[in-house]
C-alpha positions in Angstrom: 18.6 -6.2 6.0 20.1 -8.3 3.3 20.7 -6.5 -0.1 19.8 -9.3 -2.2 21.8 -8.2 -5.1 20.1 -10.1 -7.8 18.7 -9.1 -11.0 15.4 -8.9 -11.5 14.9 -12.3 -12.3 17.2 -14.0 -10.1 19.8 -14.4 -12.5 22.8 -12.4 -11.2 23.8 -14.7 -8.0 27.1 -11.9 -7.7 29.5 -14.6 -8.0 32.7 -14.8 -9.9 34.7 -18.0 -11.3 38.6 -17.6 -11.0 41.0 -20.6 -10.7 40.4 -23.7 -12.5 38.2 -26.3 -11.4 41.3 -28.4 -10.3 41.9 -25.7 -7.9 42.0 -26.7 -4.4 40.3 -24.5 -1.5 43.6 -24.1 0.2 44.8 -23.0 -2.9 42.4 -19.6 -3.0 43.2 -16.4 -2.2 40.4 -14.2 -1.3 40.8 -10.4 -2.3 38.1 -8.9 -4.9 37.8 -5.5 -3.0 41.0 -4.4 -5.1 38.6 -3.5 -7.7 37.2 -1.0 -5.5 40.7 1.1 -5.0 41.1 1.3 -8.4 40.5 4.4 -10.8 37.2 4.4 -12.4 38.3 3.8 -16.3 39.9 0.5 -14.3 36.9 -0.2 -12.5 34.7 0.0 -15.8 37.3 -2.0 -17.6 37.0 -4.6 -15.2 33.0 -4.9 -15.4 33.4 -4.8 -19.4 36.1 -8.0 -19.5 33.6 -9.9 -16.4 31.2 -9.1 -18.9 32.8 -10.7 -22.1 34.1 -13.4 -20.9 30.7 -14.4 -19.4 28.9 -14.0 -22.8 32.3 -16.6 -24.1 31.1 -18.7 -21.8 27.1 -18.2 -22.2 27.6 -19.1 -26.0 30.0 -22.0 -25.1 27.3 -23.3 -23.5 24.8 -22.8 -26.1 27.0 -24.2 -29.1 29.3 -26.2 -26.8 30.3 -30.3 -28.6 29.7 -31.1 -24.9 27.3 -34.1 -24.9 23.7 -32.9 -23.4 24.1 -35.2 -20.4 27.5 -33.6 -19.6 27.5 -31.3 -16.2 30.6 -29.9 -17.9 27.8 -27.8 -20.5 26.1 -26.7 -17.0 29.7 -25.4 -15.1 30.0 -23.2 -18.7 26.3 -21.5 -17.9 27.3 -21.5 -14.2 30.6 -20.0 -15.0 28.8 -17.2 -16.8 26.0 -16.6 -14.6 28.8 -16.0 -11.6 30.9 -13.7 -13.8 27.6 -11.4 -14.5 27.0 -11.3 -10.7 30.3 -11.1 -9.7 30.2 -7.6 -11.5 27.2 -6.6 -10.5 27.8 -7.1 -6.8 30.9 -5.1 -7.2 29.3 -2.3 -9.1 26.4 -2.2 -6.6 28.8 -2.2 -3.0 30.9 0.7 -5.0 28.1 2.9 -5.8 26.6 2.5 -2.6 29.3 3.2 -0.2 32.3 4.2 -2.7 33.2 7.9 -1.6 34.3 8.9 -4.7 32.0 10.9 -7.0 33.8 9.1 -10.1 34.0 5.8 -8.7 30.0 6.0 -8.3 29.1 7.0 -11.2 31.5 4.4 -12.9 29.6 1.7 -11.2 26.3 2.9 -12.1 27.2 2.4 -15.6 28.5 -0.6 -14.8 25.3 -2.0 -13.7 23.4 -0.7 -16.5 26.0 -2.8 -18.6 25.8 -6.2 -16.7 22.0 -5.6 -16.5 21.6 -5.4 -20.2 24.0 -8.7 -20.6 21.9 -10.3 -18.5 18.6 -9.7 -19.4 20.2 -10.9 -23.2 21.5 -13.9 -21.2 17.7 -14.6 -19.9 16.2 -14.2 -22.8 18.4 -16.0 -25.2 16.5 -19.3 -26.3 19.2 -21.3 -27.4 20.4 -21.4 -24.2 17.5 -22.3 -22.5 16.9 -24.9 -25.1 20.5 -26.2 -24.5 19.6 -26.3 -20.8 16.0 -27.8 -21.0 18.3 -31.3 -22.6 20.4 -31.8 -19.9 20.3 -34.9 -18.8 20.4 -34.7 -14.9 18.4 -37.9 -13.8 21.1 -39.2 -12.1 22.8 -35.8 -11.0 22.7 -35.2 -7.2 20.2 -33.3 -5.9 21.0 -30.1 -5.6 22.2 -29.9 -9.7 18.7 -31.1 -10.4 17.5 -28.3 -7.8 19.6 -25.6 -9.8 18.7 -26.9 -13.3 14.8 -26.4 -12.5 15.0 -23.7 -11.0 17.1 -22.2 -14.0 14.5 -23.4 -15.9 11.7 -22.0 -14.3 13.4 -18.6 -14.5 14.1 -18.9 -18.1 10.4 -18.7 -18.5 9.7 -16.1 -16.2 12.2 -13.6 -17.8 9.8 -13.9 -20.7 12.3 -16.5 -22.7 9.1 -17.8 -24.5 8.0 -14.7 -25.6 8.2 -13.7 -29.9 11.0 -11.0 -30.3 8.8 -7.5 -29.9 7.7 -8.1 -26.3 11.7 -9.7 -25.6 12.4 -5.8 -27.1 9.8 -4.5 -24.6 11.0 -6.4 -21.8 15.1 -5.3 -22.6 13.9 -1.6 -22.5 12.5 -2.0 -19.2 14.9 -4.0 -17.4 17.0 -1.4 -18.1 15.2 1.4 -17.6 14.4 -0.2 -14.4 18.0 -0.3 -13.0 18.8 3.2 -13.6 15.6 4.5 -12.2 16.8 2.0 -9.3 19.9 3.8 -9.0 18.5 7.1 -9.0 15.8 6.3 -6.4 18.9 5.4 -4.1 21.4 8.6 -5.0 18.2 10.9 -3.9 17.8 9.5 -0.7 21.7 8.6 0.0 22.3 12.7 -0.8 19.8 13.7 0.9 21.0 14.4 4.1 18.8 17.3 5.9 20.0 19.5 8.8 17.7 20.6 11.9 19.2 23.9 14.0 18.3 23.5 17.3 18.4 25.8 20.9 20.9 23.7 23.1 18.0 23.4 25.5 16.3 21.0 22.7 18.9 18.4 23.7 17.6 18.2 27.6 17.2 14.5 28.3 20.1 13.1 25.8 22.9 11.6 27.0 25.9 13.4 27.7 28.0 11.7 25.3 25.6 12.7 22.5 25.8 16.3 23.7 29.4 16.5 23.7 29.8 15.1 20.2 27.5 18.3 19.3 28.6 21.2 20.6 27.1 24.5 20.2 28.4 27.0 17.5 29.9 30.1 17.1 25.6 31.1 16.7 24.6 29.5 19.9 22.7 26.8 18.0 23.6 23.0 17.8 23.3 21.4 14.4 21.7 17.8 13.8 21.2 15.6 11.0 18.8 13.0 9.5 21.5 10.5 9.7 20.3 7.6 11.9 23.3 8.3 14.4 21.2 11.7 15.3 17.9 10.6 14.4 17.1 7.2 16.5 18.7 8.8 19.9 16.5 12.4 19.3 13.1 10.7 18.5 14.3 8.3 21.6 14.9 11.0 24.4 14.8 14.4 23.5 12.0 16.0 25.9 11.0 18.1 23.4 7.9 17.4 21.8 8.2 20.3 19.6 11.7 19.2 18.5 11.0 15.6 18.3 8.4 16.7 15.5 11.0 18.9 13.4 12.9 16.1 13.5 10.2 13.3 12.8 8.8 15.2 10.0 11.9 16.2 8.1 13.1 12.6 8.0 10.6 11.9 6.3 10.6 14.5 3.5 14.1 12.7 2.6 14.0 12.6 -1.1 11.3 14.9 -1.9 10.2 15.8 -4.6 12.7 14.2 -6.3 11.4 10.9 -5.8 8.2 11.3 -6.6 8.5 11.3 -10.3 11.0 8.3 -10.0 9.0 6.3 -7.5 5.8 6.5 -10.1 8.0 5.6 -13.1 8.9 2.9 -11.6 6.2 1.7 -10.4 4.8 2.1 -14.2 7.6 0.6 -15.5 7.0 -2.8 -13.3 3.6 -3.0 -13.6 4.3 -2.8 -17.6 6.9 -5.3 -17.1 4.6 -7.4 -15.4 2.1 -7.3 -18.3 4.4 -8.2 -21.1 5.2 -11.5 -19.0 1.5 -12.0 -18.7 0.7 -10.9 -15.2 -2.1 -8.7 -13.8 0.3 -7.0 -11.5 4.0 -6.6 -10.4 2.7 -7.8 -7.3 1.8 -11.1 -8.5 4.9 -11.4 -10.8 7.8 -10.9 -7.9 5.4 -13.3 -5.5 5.3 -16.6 -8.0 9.2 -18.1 -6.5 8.9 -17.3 -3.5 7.8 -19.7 -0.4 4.3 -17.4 -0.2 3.7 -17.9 -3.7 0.9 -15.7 -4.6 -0.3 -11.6 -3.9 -3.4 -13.5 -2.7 -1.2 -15.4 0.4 0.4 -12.1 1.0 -2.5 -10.5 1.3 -3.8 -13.5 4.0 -0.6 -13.5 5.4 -1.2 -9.3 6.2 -4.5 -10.1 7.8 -3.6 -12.9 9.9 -0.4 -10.8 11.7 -2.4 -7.4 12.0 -5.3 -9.7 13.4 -3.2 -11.7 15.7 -0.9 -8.4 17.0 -4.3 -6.4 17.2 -5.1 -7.0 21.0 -1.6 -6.0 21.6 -1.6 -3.4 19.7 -4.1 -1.6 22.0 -2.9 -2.8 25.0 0.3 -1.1 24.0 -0.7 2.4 22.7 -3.2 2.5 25.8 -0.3 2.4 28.1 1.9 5.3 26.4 -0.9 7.2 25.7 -2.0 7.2 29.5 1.7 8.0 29.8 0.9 11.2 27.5 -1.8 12.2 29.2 0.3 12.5 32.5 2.3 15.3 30.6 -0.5 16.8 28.6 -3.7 16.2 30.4 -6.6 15.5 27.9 -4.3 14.6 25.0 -6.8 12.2 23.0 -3.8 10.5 20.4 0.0 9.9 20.9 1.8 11.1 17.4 4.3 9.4 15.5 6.4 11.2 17.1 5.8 10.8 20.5 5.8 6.9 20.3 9.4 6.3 21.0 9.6 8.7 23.5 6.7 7.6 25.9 7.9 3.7 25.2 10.7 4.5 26.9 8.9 6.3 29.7 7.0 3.5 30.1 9.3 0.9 30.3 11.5 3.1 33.0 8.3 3.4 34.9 6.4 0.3 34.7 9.3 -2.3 34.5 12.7 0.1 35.9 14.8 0.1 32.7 16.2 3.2 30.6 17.7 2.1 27.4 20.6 4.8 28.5 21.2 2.8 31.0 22.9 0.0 29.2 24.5 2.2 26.6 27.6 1.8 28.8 27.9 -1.6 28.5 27.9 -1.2 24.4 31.2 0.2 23.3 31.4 -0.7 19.7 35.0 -2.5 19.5 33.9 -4.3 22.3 30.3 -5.3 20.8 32.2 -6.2 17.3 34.5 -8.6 19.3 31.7 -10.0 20.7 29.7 -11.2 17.9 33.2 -12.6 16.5 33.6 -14.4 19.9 30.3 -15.8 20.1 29.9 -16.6 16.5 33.4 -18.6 16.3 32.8 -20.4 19.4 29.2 -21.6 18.1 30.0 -22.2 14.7 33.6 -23.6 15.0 35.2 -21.0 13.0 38.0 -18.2 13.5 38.2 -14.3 12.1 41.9 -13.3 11.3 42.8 -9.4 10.8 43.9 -9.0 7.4 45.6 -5.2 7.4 47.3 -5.0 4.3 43.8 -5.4 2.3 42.4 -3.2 0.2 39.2 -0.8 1.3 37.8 2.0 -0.2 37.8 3.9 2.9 39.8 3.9 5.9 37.2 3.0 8.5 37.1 -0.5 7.0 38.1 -3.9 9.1 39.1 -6.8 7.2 39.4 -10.4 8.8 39.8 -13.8 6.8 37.4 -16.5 8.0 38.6 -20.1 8.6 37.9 -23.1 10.6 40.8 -24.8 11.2 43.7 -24.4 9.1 41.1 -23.9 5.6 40.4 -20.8 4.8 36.6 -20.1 4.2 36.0 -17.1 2.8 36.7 -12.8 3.8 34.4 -10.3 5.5 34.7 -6.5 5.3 32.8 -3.9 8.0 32.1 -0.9 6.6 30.8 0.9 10.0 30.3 4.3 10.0 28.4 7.0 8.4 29.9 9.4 6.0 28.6 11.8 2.8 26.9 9.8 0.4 27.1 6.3 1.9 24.3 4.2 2.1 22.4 5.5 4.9 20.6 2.0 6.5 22.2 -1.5 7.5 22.8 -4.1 5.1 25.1 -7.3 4.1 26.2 -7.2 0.7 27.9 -9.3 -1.2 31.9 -8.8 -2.7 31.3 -12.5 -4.2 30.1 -15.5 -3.7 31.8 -18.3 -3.5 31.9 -21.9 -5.3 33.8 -25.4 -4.1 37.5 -25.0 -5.6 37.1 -22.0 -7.4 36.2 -19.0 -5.4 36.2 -17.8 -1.6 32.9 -16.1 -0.7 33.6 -12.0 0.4 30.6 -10.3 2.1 30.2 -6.4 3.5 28.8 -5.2 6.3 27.4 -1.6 5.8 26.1 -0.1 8.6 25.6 3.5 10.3 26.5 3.0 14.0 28.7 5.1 16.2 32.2 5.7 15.2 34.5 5.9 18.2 36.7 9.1 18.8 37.2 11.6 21.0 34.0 10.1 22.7 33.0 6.6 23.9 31.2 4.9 20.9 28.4 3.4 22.9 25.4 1.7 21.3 21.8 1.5 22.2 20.9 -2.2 22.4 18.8 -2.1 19.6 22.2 -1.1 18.0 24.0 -4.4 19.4 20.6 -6.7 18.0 21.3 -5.0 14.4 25.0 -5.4 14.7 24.1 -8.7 15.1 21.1 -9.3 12.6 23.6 -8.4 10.0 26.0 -10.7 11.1 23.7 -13.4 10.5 23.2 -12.6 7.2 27.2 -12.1 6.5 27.7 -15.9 8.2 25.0 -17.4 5.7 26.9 -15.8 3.1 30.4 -17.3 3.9 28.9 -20.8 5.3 26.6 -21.0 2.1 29.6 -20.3 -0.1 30.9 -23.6 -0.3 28.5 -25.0 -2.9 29.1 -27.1 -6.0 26.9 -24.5 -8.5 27.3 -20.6 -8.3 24.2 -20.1 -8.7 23.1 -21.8 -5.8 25.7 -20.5 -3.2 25.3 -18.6 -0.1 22.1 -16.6 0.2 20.6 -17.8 -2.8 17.4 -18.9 -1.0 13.7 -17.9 -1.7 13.6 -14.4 -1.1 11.2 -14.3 2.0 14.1 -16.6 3.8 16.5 -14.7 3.7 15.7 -12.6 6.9 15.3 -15.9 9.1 18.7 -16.9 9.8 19.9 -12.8 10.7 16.4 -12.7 12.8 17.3 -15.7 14.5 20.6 -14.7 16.1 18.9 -11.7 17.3 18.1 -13.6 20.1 21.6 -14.2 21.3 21.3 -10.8 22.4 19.0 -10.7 25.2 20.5 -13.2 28.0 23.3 -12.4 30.8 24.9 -15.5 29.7 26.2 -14.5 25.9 25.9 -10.9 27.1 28.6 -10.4 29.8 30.8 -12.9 27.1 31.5 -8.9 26.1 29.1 -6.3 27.6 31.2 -4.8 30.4 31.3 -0.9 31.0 33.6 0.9 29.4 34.9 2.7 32.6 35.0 0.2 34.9 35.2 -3.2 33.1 32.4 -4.7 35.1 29.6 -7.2 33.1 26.7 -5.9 32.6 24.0 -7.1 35.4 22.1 -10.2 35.1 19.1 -8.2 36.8 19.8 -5.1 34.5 19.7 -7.9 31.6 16.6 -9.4 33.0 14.5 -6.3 33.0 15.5 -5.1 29.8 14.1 -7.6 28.8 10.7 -7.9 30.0 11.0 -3.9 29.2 11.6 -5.2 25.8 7.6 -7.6 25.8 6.7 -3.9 25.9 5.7 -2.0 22.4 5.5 -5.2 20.6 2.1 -5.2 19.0 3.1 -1.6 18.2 6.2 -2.5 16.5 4.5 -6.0 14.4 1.7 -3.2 13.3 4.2 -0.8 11.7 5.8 -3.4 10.2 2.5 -4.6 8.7 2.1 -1.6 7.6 5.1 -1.0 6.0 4.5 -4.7 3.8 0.9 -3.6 3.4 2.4 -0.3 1.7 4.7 -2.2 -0.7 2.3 -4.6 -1.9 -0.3 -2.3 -2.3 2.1 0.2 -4.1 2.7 -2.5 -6.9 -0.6 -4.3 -7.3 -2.7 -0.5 -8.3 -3.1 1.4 -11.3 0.4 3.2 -10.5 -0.6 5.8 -13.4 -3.7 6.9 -11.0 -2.7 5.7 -7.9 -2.7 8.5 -5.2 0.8 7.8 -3.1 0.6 10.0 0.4 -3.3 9.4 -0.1 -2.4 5.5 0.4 0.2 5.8 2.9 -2.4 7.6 4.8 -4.9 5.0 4.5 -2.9 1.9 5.5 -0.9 3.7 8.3 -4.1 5.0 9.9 -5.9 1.4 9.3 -2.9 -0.7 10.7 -1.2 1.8 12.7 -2.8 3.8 15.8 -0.5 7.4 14.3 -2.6 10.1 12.1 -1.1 10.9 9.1 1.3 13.7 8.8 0.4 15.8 5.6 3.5 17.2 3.8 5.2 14.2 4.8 6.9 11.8 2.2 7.7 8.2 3.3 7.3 6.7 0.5 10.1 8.3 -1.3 12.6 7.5 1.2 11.3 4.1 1.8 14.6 2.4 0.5 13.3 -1.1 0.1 10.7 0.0 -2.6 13.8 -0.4 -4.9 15.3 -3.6 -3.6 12.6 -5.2 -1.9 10.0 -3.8 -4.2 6.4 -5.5 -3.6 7.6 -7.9 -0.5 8.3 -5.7 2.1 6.3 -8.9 3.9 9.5 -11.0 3.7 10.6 -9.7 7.2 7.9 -10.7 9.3 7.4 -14.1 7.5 10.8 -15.0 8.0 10.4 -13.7 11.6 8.0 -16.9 11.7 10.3 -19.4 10.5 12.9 -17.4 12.7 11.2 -18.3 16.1 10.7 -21.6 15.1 13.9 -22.8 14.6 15.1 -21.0 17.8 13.1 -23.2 19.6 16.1 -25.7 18.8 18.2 -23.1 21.1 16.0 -22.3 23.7 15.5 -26.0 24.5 19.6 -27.3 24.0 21.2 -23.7 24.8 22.2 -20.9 23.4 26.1 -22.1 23.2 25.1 -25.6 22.5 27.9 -26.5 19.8 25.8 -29.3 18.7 22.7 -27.1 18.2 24.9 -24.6 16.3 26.7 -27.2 13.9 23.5 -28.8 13.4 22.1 -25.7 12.2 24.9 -25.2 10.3 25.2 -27.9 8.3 21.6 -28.2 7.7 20.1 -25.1 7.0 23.3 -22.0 6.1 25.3 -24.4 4.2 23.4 -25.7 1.7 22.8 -22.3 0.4 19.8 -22.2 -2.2 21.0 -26.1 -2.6 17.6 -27.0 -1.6 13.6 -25.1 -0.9 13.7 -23.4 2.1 11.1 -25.3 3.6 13.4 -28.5 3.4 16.1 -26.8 4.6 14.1 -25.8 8.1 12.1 -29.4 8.3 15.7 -31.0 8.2 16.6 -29.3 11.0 13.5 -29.0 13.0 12.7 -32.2 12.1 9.1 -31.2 11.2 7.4 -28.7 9.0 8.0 -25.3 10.4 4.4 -23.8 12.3 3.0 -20.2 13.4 3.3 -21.2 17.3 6.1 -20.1 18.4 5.5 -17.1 16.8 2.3 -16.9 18.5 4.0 -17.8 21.9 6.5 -14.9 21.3 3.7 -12.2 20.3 1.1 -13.3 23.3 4.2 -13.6 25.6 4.5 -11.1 28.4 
């Protein structure tokens, strides 16, 4: 997942402008996480000068005795637009993994601020005036790009409106970002505990045991965390654990949520109205590649049509698998879905997910993706040890190709107390050609190694390196001429494609054994261990295309009904028993834990359509090799590097040569 740390309108491209545009690359110095190791009065201080000096800048713009035709007017409203985001991206990172209380609530008011700065930066007419007579006919492309596409946003923050609806629209952008925030605290803090008879445990692995031991009451203790959660719903034997477990994860945030989740979804759908929209869904679809909640809504039916044969075939096989336990069970639950995959795919194809957890130590799995990253991409990662982090258990490394230093990555690993709970890149800053280095964060909740083995579950390893696909478009894509264009500034339902697509480097021997070796012996990992994983892995796939339909279904449907009537576990119970082959749980709550409903809002779709575009350009791969340099600097240079330079869709014809199709998505889903 990609936190696309954006305003609402696309405004806040969490840059920053430093040096001087005389400044040379080799000049820059990368280092904005010392703003996170600072008190909080420092912290605000630093949001309130980003934010004044970008509002100097905004109005130099506006009232600038640059001539029209000048680019030098546009670099003052870029300059701006990157010191807004370059404080919001800060302010976003610290609240979300900061582990001071102070330091959290410091950046939440420092969001609120740059929010309302920006939304009078968006709505301000003289500057879109001022930006509407540039004269860019004989600009390069990509400043034409940027200048339409400013344009265009202008008008969809409502920049045309008459002064009481711009009042209306200031409320509820605010409003909007604080009921944001507190969406994310009550899921973030709500960490639930299950007590549990050691005998519960039977069929973990020993290392998971160990790292719980029973206590002084003869119980062991596990918690929603993901660390406890994915492994339990994965192997405990049993069932009437596996359902504690299922069901209080899913009563994360309740009831709390519930009256922030409606409110915002009131507050959106109003927002929606006063820009002339009939529904939030159909505002946050208009720039994006789909384009309308009608196409979404097509797009939904043609990937729960096409995954529907699969789907059955699927659920048929690990509910036959049931029934071996529990003669005349009629339904697998929720619950029992994990469980019985596995069963079946240690059955029918002779793999056990533990049985690669050896190979997947996580210092070992972090070097890997370095290794295989720098040797495909032509670029290095140096240790930086004297940075400063906001927690110990951060790695810093410098990123350079050659001798030129590109930009700065931070991994932020572990799980601790009021951290964000998923996996995510966000952004430090972005960065822009000669005056800023692009700095990117991994957040994520994976094993933290100790007095035990970290080992990861492969589906740990493919995240690990999803999110390192999003962290390399950040730093490749940071070397543009306009802030507001660099790194991940893409339409939003691209974003995923690039992290999907090196997924894949995941599942041969070839790049595997580069760093999968045990971590008691030293020996590779098995080509024939790799190879049945792998079919094991064509197993549960309609299953898992289905939830996520039904998770996009959800968000879309959330944001495009009456969200003052709209019954909430009444709807999640209709789209997961239409899409999905589970029943409905009552007194369960997904919806308010759902995380993306705040970031991702109405477009929870964006994963699986990038997953199309995501197979498709891997076909590039699969036909030159997974290592081919040429492949990978191809890619590169055509499609992570020009940032939001460009549409998407140009991006992946340049490199495919050819308008990206739905059949090797097809292939992939009918594969077996």
């Amino acid at each position: 997942m990609r936190v696309r740390l954006l305003t609402l309108f696309g405004f806040g491209c969490l840059l920053t402008l430093m040096p001087s545009s005389s400044s040379s690359a080799a000049d820059l110095t990368p280092g904005a996480s010392k703003l996170l190791v600072v008190a909080p009065q420092a912290f605000k201080a630093a949001c309130l000068a980003d934010i004044a000096q970008a509002q100097e800048r905004a109005a130099r713009f506006k009232n600038g005795s640059t001539p029209g035709d000048s680019l030098l007017a546009l670099d003052d409203y870029d300059s701006a637009v990157a010191l807004l985001g370059d404080a919001a991206a800060r302010a976003s990172l610290a609240r979300s993994v900061h582990p001071d209380e102070a330091m959290r609530d410091a950046a939440a008011e420092c969001e609120t601020e740059v929010e309302k700065a920006n939304t009078e930066l968006t709505l301000d007419r003289g500057i879109y005036d001022r930006m509407s007579k540039l004269e860019v006919v004989n600009a390069d492309a990509a400043t034409k790009h940027y200048v339409a596409r400013t344009l265009r946003d202008f008008r969809r923050a409502g920049v045309d409106k008459d002064e009481a609806v711009r009042t209306k629209i200031r409320a509820l952008r605010e409003e909007l970002v604080k009921l944001g925030q507190q969406f994310d605290e009550n899921i973030a803090s709500d960490v639930r505990s299950l007590d549990l008879d050691p005998k519960d445990l039977d069929g973990l692995p020993d290392d998971f045991k160990r790292s719980h031991p029973v206590n002084a009451a003869g119980r062991v203790t596990l918690t929603t965390n993901n660390t406890d959660y994915q492994p339990f719903l994965t192997y405990a034997t049993s069932a009437t654990a596996r359902a504690a477990m299922w069901k209080l994860y899913r009563q994360r945030g309740h009831p709390k949520n519930v009256a922030v989740l409606r409110r915002m979804l009131e507050a959106r759908q109003e927002l929606a109205t006063v820009l002339g929209f009939p529904t939030w869904t159909d505002y946050i679809t208009g720039d994006k590649m789909i384009g309308t909640k009608q196409n979404v809504s097509d797009f939904i039916d043609r990937i729960v049509k096409a995954a529907d044969a699969r789907m059955k075939a699927d659920y048929g096989a690990i509910l036959a698998r049931r029934q071996r336990d529990v003669p005349g069970a009629t339904q697998v639950d929720a619950w029992d879905a994990g469980y019985y995959q596995e069963k079946v795919k240690a059955e029918q194809y002779n793999f056990s997910s533990q049985s690669v957890r050896p190979y997947f130590e996580y210092v070992k799995v972090k070097n890997g993706v370095m290794d295989i990253t720098s040797r495909m991409f032509g670029i290095t990662y140096r240790p930086v040890k004297d940075a400063a982090v906001w927690h110990a258990d951060v790695d810093v490394y410098d990123v350079l190709e050659g001798n030129t230093l590109l930009g700065r990555i931070y991994l932020d690993m572990f799980p601790r107390d009021n951290k964000y709970k998923h996996y995510a890149q966000f952004t430090l800053t972005n960065g822009k050609a000669g005056r800023m280095l692009p700095e990117g964060v991994l957040v994520c909740n994976f094993p933290k190694p100790g007095a035990e083995p970290a080992l990861m579950q492969h589906s740990d390893v493919e995240t690990f390196f999803h999110e390192f696909g999003h962290l390399l478009h950040h730093v490749l894509g940071g070397q543009t001429k306009w802030a507001g264009i660099a790194g991940v500034a893409t339409e939003w339902d691209f974003v995923e494609a690039p992290s999907q697509m090196l997924e894949e480097w995941v599942w041969t021997p070839d790049t595997l054994q580069t760093f999968a070796t045990h971590y008691q012996t030293g020996e590779p990992i098995p080509a024939d261990l790799v190879r049945r994983m792998r079919a094991a892995d064509e197993f549960g796939k309609g299953l898992f295309v289905r939830q996520q339909m039904f998770y996009a279904s959800l968000s879309a449907q959330l944001h495009a009904r009456d969200p003052k009537t709209i019954d909430m576990p009444k709807l999640v119970a209709e789209l997961q028993e239409r899409i999905t082959p589970y029943k409905f749980v009552e007194g369960t709550y997904f919806e308010e834990s759902f995380t993306h409903l705040n970031g991702y809002s109405a477009i929870y779709y964006t994963y699986m359509w990038s997953l199309v575009i995501a197979k498709d350009m891997f076909t590039v791969f699969n036909r030159d090799g997974l290592m081919s340099r040429a492949a990978a600097m191809r890619y590169r240079s055509r499609v992570l590097e020009p940032g939001g330079s460009r549409p998407a869709a140009d991006l992946v014809e340049t490199f495919l040569d050819r308008p990206y199709s739905f059949k090797a998505f097809e292939d992939w889903l009918n594969a077996n």
